[in-house]
N, C-alpha and C positions, 0 to 999 in steps of 0.2 A: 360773458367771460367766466362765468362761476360754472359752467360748461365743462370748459378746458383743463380749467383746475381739478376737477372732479376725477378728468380721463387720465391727468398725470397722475395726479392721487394711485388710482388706481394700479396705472400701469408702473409705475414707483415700489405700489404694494407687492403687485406679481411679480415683477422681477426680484424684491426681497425674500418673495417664498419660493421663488425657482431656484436661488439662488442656497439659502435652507435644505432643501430636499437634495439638492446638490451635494451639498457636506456633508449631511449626514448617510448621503449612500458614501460616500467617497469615504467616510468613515469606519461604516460597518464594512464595506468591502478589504478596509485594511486589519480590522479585528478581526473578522476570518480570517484570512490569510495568516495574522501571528499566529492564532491558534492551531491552525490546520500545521503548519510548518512546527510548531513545537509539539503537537501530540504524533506528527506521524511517526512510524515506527521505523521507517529509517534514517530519521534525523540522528544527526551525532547527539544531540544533548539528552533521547531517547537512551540510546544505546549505549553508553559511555559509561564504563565501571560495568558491566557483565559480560561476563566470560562465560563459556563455551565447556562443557567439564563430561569427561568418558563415562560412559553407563556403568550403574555398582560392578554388576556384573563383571564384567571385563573387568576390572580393578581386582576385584577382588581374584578373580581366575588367574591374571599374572603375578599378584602377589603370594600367591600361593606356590607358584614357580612353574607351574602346569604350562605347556607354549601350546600356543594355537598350531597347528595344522593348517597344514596345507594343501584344499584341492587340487583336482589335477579334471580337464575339462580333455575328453579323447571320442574321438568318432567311434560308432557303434563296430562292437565285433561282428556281428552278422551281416554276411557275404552276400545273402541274398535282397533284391530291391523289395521296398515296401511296395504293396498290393491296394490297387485302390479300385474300387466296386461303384459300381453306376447301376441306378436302375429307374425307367421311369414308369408312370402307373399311366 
């Protein structure tokens, strides 16, 4: 009978350290997870309170009262088709 006893013992033991190794994945998999979710960089609690602000430059260019211009984007004036050359060796 000191047999049987021995195999509960045992099998008592394993399941208390399966059970162990269990929590503590179950653990660290939730402390990553905090972590990863409050360092990413599009979390709200990342992003919250900065703001988005215009190049010196430009600031400075319309406070001096100077206005930007405006392109103008036009098909080429030349009438004739572009020329395109092949040659093999």
């Amino acid at each position: 009978m000191q047999e049987s006893s021995r195999i509960a013992a045992g099998r008592r033991k394993a399941v208390r350290a399966k059970r162990a190794v269990a929590l503590a994945a179950a653990g660290s998999f939730l402390a990553v997870l905090g972590l990863a979710r409050a360092t990413h960089p599009g979390s709200a609690a990342a992003g919250s309170g900065s703001t988005l602000s215009p190049p010196t430059a430009l600031v400075r260019q319309t406070q001096a009262g100077s206005s930007l211009s405006s392109g103008t984007i036009a098909p080429s004036t030349s009438s004739s088709q572009p020329q395109v050359q092949t040659s093999t060796s």
